[in-house]
C-alpha positions in Angstrom: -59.0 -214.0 86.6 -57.2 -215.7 83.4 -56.0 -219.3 83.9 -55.1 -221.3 81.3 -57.2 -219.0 79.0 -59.9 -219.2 81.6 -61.6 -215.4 81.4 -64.8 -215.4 84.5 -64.7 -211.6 84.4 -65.3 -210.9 80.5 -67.1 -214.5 80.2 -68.6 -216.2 83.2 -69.7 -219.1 81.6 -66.0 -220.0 81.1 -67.2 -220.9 85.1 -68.2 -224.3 82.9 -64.2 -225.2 82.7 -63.9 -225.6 86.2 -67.8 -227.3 86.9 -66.0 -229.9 84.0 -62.7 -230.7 86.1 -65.0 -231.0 89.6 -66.9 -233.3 87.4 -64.4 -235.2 85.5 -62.3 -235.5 88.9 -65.2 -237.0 91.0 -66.3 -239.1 87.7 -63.1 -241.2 88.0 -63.4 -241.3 91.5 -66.6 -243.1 91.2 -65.1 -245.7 88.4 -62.1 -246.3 90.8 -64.8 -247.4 93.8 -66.6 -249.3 90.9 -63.4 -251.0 89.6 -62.5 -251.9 93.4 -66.0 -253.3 94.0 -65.7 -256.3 91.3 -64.5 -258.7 93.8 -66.7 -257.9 96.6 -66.7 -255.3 99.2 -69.4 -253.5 100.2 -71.1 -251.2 97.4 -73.1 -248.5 99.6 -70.0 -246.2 99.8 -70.2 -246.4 95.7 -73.7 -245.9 95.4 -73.7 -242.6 97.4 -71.2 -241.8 94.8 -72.9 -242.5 92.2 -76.2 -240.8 93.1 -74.2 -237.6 93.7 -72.2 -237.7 90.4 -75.7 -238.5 88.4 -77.5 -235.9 90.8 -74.5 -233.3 89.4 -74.9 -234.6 85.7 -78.8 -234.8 85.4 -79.0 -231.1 86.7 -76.7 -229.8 85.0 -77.4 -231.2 81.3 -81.0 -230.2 82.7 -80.2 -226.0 83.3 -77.9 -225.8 80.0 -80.3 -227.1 77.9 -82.9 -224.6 79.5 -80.7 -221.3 80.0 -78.0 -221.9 77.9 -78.2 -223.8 74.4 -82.2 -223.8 74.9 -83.1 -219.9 74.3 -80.1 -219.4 71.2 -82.2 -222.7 69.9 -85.4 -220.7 69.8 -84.2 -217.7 69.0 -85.0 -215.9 72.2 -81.4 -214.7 73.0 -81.8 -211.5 70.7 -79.2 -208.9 71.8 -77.4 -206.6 70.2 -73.8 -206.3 72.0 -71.0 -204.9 69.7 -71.0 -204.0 66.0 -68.9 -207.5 65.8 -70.8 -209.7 68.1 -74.1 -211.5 67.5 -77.6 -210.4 67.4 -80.1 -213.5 66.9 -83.1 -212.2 65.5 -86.5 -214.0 63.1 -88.7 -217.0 64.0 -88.3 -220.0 66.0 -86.0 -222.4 64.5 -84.4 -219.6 61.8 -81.0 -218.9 63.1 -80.1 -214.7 61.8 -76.8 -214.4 63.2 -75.0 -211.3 61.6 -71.4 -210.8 62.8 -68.5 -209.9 61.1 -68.6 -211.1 57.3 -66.0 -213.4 58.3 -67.4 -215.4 61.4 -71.0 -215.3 60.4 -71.0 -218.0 57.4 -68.8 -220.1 59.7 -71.4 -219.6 62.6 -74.6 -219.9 60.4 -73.4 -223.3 59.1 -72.5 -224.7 62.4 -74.6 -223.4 65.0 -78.1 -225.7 64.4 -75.5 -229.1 64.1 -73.8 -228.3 67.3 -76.8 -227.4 68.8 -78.4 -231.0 67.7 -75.7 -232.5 68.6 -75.9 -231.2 72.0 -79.3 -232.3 72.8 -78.0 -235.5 71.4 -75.5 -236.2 73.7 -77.6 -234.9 76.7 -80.4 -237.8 75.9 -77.3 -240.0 75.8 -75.7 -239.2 79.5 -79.7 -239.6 80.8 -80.1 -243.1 79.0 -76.9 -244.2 80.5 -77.2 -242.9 84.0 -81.1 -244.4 83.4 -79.6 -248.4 82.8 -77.1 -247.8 85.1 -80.1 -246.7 88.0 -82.1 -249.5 87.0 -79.3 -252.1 87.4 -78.7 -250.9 91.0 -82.6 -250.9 91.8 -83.0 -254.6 90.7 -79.7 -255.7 92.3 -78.2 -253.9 95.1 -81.6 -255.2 97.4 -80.5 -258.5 97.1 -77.7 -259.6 100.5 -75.1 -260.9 97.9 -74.3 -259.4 94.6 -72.8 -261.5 92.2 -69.4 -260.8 90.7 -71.3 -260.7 86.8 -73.1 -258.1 88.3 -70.6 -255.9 89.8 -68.5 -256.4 86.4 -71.9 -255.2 84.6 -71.7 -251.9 87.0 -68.1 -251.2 86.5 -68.5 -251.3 82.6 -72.2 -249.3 82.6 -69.8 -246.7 84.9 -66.7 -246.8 82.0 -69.5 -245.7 79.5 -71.5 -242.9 81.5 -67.8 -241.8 82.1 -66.8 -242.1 78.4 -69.6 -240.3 77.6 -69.7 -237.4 79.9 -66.2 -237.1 78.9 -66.9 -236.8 75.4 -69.4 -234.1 76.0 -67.4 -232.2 77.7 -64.9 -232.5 75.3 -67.2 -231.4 72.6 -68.9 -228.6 74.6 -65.3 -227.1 75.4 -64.4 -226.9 71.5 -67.5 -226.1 69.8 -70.5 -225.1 72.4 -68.4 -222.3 74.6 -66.7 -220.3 71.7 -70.1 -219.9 70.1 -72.0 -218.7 73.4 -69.4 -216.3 73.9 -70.2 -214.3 70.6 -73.8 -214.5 71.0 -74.5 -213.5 74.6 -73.0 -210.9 76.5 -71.5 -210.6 80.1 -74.6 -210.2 82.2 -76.5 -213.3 80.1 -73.4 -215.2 80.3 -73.4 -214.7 84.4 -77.2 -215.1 84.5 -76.5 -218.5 83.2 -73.7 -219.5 85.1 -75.9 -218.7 88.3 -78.7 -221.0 87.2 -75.4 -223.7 87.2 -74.5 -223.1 91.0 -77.5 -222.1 92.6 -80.4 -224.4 92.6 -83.5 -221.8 93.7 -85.7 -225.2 93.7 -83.8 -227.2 96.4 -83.9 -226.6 100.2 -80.7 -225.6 99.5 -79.6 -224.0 96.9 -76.1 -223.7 97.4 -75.4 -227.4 97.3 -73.9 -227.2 94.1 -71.5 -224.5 94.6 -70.4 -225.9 98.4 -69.4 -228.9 96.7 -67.6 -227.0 93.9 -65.6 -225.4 96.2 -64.6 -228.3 98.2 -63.8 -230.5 94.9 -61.6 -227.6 93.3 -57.4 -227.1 94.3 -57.0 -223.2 95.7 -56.4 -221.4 92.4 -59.5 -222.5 90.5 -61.7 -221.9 94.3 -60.5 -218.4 94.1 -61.7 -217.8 90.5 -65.4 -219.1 91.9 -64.7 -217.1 94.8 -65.2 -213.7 92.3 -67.5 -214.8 90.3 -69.9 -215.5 93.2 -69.2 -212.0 94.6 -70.2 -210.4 91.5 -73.2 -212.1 91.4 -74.4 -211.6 94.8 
């Protein structure tokens, strides 16, 4: 279960490490088929790309800032786990998080900026993915698609990529270490099965299938456990 400080059976939503390589892996992917496409070629292969990797983002910024970073934000996440872990208790928007003496004025300071910040970079993967979907729609109708315009969709690509990069980046160093004090195991896995099963699609375990097809053996048999014990 541990891999490269990866811990699924103390903290499932360290199940995020692996949805960020799939992701990171198949976002290059997707700039590589965009790069090739400057000078010509046909761009449908790319487009389905591309409408995968946003379908991936969109739903998953979507379900973290619902089950994950959403109800710490508004306070609903009270628990009370260990003497040393964090119970979030008061009003909407009034972060009471009592932990060790140590931790909590470190936490209390930090928590509402990264939380802000968060949201922030959410609204910024959407925006991009948004010019990047409208730049298709008004060109890729059209028989022949000038060479400006694939150079336009390779660079829009380079920043959605940039940016999703730098989320994850940030998520992985400020976002994860904080979730892991505040909510337990079984809120931890509740979240993480919001992430890989999608109960409003046709079928739900799109997400996870592909998961498991994008990841090499030892990171498939981490999911592998952690979709036992939810089952």
């Amino acid at each position: 279960t541990m891999k490269n400080g990866i811990n699924l059976e103390s903290n499932p939503i360290d199940v995020q490490y692996l949805m960020h390589k799939a992701y990171a892996n198949v976002s290059l992917v997707v700039e590589n088929m965009a790069q090739e496409r400057q000078l010509g070629g046909d761009l449908d292969p790319f487009i389905q790309a591309f409408k995968l990797w946003g379908k991936h983002l969109y739903y998953h910024a979507t379900t973290e800032d619902l089950y994950m970073t959403g109800p710490i934000k508004d306070n609903q996440a009270a628990r009370d786990n260990e003497a040393e872990h964090a119970t979030l208790a008061g009003a909407a928007q009034d972060f009471s998080v009592f932990l060790q003496k140590g931790e909590k004025a470190a936490l209390e300071a930090s928590l509402g900026p990264i939380l802000k910040f968060e949201e922030e970079q959410h609204q910024e993967l959407e925006k991009q993915m948004l010019q990047l979907e409208e730049l298709l729609k008004a060109e890729v109708g059209e028989d022949a698609i000038s060479l400006l315009t694939r150079r336009h969709i390779y660079s829009r690509v380079v920043a959605l990529r940039v940016c999703e990069f730098d989320h994850f980046a940030n998520e992985e160093t400020f976002v994860f270490p904080v979730i892991r004090k505040l909510m337990d195991e079984q809120q931890q896995l509740a979240i993480a099965k919001k992430l890989l099963f999608d109960e409003d699609s046709d079928d739900r375990r799109w997400i996870i299938d592909w998961l498991y097809d994008a990841l090499e053996p030892a990171d498939k048999k981490l999911l592998e456990g952690l979709e036992k014990r939810m089952a």
